[in-house]
N, C-alpha and C positions, 0 to 999 in steps of 0.2 A: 715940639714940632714934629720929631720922629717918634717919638714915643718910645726910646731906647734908654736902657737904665746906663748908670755911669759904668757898673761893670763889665756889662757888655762892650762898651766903647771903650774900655781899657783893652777887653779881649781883639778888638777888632783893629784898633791901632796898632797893638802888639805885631800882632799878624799882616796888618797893612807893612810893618814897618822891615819887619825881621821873616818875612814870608812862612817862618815854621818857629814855634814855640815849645817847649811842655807847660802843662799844667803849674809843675813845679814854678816855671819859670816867668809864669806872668804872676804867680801868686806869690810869690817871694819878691819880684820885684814892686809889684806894687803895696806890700804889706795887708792883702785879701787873706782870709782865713779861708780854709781848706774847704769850709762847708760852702762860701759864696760861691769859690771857682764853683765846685762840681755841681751846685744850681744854675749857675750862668752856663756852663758850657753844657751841659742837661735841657735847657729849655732852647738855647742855640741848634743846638742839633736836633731837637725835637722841630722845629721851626726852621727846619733844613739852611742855615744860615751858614752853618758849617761841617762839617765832616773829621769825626776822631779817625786820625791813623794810627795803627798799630803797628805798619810796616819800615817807619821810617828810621834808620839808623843817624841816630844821633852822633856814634861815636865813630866815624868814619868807614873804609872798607879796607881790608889787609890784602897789605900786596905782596 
């Protein structure tokens, strides 16, 4: 009906769910090998779906 593969809707629920992700972390959770994520998230942002940040700190800010 949408014509979206299951990976991608693993990636987009992730993200619906948990608003920020890593890579690591949707491909470790859902037992995706490394080469699917970086396909899916490769043809997603090619297809402006989503946007890679490189800015985000993961590991909080020091006070």
């Amino acid at each position: 009906m949408y014509n979206i593969s299951y990976n991608e809707m693993l990636v987009l629920y992730t993200l619906c769910e948990f608003d920020f992700c890593t890579q690591k972390q949707i491909y470790d959770s859902y037992m995706l090998t490394r080469q699917a994520m970086s396909y899916t998230n490769s043809f997603m942002r090619a297809n402006e779906i989503f946007e890679l940040s490189l800015n985000y700190n993961i590991r909080g800010t020091d006070s």
